[in-house]
C-alpha positions as CSV (number, residue, x, y, z in Angstrom):
1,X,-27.0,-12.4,-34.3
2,X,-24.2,-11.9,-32.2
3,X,-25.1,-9.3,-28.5
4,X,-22.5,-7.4,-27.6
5,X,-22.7,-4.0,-25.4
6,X,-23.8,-1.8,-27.8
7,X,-26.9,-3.7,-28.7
8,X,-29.7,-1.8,-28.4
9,X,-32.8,-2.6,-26.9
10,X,-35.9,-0.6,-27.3
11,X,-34.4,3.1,-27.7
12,X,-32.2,2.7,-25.2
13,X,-28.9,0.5,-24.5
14,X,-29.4,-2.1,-21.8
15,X,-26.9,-0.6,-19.5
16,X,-27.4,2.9,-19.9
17,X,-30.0,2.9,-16.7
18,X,-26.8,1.9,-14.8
19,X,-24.6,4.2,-16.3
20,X,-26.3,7.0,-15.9
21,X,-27.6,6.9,-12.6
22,X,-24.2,5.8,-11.1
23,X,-23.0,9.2,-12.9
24,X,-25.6,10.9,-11.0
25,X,-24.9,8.7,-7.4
26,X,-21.0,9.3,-7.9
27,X,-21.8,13.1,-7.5
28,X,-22.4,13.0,-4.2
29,X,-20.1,10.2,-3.0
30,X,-17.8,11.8,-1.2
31,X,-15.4,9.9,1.4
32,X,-15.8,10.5,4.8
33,X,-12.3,10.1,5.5
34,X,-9.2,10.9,3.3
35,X,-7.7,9.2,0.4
36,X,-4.3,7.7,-0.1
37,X,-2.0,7.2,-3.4
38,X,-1.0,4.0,-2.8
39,X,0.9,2.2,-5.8
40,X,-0.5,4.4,-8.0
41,X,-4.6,4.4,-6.9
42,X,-6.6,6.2,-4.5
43,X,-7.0,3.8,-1.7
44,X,-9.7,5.0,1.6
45,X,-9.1,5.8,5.4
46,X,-11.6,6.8,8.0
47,X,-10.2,7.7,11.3
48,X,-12.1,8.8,14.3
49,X,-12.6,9.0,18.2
50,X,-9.6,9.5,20.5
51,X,-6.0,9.3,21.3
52,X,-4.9,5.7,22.4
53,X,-5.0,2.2,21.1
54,X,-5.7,2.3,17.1
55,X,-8.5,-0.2,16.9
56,X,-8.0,-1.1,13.1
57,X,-11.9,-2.5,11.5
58,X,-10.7,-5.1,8.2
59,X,-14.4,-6.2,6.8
60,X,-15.5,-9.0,5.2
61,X,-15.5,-10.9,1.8
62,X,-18.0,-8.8,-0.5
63,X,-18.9,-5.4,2.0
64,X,-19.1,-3.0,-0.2
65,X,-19.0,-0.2,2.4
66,X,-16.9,-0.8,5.2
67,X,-17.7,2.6,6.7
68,X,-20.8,2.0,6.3
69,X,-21.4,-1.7,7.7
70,X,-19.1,-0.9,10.4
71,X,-20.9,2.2,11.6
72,X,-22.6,0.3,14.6
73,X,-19.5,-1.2,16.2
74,X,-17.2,2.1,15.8
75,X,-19.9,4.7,16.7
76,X,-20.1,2.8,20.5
77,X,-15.9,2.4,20.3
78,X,-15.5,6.4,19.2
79,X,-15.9,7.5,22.5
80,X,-12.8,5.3,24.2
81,X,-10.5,4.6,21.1
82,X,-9.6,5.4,18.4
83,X,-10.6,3.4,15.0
84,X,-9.9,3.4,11.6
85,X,-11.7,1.5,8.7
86,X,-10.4,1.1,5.8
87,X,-11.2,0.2,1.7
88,X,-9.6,-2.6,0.5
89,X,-8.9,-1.8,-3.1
90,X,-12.4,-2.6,-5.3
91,X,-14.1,-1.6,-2.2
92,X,-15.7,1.8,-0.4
93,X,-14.3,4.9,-1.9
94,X,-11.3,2.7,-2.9
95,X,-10.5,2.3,-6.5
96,X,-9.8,-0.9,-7.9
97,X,-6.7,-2.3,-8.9
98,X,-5.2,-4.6,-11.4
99,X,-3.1,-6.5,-8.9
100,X,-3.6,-10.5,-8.4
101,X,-5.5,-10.2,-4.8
102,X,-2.9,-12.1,-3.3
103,X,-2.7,-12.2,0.5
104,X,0.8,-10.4,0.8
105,X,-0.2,-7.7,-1.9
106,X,-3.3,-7.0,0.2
107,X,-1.6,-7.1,3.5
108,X,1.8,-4.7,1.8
109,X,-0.6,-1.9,0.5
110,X,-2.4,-1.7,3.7
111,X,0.6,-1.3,5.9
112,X,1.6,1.0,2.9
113,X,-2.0,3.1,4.0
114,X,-1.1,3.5,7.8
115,X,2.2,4.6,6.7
116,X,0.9,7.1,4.4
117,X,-1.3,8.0,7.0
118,X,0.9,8.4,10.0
119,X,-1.5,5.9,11.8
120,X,0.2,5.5,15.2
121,X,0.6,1.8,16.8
122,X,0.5,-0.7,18.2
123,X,-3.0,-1.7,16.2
124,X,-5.8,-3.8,17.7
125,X,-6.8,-5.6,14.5
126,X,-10.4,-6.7,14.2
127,X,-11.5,-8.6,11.5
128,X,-14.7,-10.1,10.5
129,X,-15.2,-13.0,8.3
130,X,-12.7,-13.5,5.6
131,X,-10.6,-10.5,7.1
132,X,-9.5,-13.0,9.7
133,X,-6.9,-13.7,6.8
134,X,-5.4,-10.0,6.3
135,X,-5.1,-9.6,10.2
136,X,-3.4,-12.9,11.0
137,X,-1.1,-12.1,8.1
138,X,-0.7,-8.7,8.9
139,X,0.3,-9.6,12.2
140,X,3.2,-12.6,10.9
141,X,4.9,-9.8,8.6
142,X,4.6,-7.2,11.1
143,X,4.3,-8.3,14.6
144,X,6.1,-5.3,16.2
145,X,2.8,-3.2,15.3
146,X,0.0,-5.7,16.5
147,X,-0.9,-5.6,19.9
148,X,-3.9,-8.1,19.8
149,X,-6.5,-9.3,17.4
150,X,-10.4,-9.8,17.6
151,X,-12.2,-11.9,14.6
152,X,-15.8,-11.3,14.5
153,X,-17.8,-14.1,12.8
154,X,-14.0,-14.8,11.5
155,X,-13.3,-17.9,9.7
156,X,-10.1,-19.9,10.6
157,X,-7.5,-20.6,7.9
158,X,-7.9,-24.2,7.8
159,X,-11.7,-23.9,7.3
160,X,-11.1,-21.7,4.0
161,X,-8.4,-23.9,2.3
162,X,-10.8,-27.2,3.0
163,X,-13.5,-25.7,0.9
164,X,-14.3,-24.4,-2.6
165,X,-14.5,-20.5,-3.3
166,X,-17.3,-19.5,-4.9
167,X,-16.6,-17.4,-7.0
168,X,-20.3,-17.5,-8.9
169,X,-22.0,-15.2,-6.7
170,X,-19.5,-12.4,-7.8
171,X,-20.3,-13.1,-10.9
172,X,-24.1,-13.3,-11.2
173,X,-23.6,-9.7,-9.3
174,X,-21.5,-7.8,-11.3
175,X,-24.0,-8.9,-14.4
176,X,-27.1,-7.5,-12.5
177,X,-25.1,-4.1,-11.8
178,X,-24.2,-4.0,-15.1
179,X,-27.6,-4.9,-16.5
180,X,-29.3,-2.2,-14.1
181,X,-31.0,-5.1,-12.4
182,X,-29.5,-4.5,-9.2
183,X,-30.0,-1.2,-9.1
184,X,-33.7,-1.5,-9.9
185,X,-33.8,-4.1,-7.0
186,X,-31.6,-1.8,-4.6
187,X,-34.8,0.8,-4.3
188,X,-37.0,-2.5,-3.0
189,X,-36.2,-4.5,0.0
190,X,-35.0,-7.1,-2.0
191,X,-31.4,-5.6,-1.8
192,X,-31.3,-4.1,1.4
193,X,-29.8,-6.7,4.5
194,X,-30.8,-6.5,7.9
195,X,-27.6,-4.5,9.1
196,X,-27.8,-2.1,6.5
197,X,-31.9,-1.2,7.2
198,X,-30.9,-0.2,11.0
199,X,-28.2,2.6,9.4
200,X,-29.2,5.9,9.4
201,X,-30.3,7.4,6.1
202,X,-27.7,8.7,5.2
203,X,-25.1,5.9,5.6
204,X,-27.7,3.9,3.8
205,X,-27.6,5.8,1.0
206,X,-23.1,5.2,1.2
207,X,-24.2,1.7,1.2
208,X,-26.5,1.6,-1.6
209,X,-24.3,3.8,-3.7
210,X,-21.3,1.4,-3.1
211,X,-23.3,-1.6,-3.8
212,X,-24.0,0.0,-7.5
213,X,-20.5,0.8,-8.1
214,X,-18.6,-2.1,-7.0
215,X,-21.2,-5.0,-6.9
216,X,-19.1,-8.2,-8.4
217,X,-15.9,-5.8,-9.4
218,X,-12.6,-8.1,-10.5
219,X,-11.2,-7.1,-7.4
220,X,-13.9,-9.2,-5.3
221,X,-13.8,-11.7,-7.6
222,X,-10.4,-12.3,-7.3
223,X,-10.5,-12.2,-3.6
224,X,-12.9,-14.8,-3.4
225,X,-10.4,-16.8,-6.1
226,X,-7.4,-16.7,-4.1
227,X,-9.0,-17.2,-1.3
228,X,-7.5,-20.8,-0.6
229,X,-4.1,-20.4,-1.4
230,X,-4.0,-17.1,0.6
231,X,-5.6,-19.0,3.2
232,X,-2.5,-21.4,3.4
233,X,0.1,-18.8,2.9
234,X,-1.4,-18.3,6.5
235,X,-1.5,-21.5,7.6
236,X,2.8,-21.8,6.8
237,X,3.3,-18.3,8.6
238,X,4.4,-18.1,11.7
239,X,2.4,-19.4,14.4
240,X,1.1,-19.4,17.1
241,X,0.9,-15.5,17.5
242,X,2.3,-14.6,20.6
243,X,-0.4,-11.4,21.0
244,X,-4.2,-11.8,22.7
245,X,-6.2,-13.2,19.9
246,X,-10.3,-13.0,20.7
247,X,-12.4,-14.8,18.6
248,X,-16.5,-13.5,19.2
249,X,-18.8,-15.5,17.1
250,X,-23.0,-15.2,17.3
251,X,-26.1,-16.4,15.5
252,X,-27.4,-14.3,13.4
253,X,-27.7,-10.4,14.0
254,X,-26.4,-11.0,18.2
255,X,-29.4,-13.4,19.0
256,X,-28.7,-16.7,20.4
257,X,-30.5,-20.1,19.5
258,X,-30.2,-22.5,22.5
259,X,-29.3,-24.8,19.8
């Protein structure tokens, strides 16, 4: 017998836990910040903290709440700069796109979001992990608006085009958020990381809610496709930069091993 979606198990269809209850999380999922029509899709800004340098937060492969992740780095820069976090479409309060996640796209609707947004420059860029790749090439298409860049934990260009995305863990994901899995997994500690556990309720609950909605979207999985060749569109920009460029890396969670 052939499954298909509207198989049924029991009484009830096997994703109607997850649809439901994202119905009822959706509800009260309301940006912080404010959102943008950009190429045709609502696409998320937060902006906080004070007049002078724009410190501009690009997250990581697979965060499915940049506002939320980030929330322990921006709350200590609020009080000296100002920041801005933003949703890369399929992430956060973002929608989710249809576009190939090709670096340029990525890097065009961005710019297309601080435009929208009257974000005043020069931007200090920070980006952590695979967000190394957006800054860099944010920076090669518009260097007249970068004034320096800090990668946290960010991976160089060359390390990303000499290995293999993997583009299974997307996958597995967006079948356990479909399934309902995940989300009977995200009220254990099973699903909850150590970064996330030290955020107030609240932001938690952002976190949570934006695991269940985007968890292993086509967006992500996409990303983590392309990673490679975006990674070597960088590589054959211009370079090097001629702005500060900081690279900060640690062991896990800030502690250092002496080895």
């Amino acid at each position: 017998m052939r499954v298909t979606r509207t198989r049924y198990f029991g009484y009830y269809r096997w994703d109607l836990y997850q649809t439901i209850g994202l119905r009822r999380d959706l509800a009260s999922y309301q940006p912080p910040g404010k959102l943008y029509n950009i190429d045709g899709h609502d696409m998320h800004l937060y902006v906080a903290g004070k007049e002078g340098p724009t410190v501009v937060l690009a997250s990581g492969w697979g965060t499915m709440s940049p506002y939320a992740s980030f929330y322990p780095l921006y709350e200590g820069l609020i009080p000296h700069v100002k920041i801005a976090v933003y949703d890369r479409f399929g992430y956060g309060f973002s929608d989710q796109t249809t576009e190939k996640r090709d670096i340029d796209k990525i890097v065009d609707e961005i710019h297309k979001l601080f435009v929208a947004s009257d974000l005043k420059t020069p931007y200090i860029l920070v980006g952590h992990s695979l967000g190394s790749l957006e800054v860099i090439r944010y920076a090669q298409l518009f260097p007249d608006e970068v004034k320096a860049i800090v990668l946290l934990d960010g991976g160089n260009p060359e390390y990303y085009t000499a290995s293999s995305p993997v583009t299974t863990i997307s996958t597995v994901g967006r079948v356990l958020r479909q399934l309902g899995v995940a989300r009977v997994l995200s009220h254990t500690s099973l699903l909850v990381d150590e970064t996330a556990a030290n955020l107030p309720d609240e932001l938690m609950d952002i976190d949570r809610t934006a695991s269940l909605k985007n968890l292993g979207n086509r967006n992500m999985t996409d990303e983590m496709r392309q990673r490679n060749i975006n990674a070597a569109k960088v590589i054959k920009g211009k370079l090097p930069l001629k702005i500060p460029f900081i690279v900060l890396t640690a062991d896990r969670f800030g502690t250092l091993n002496e080895n």
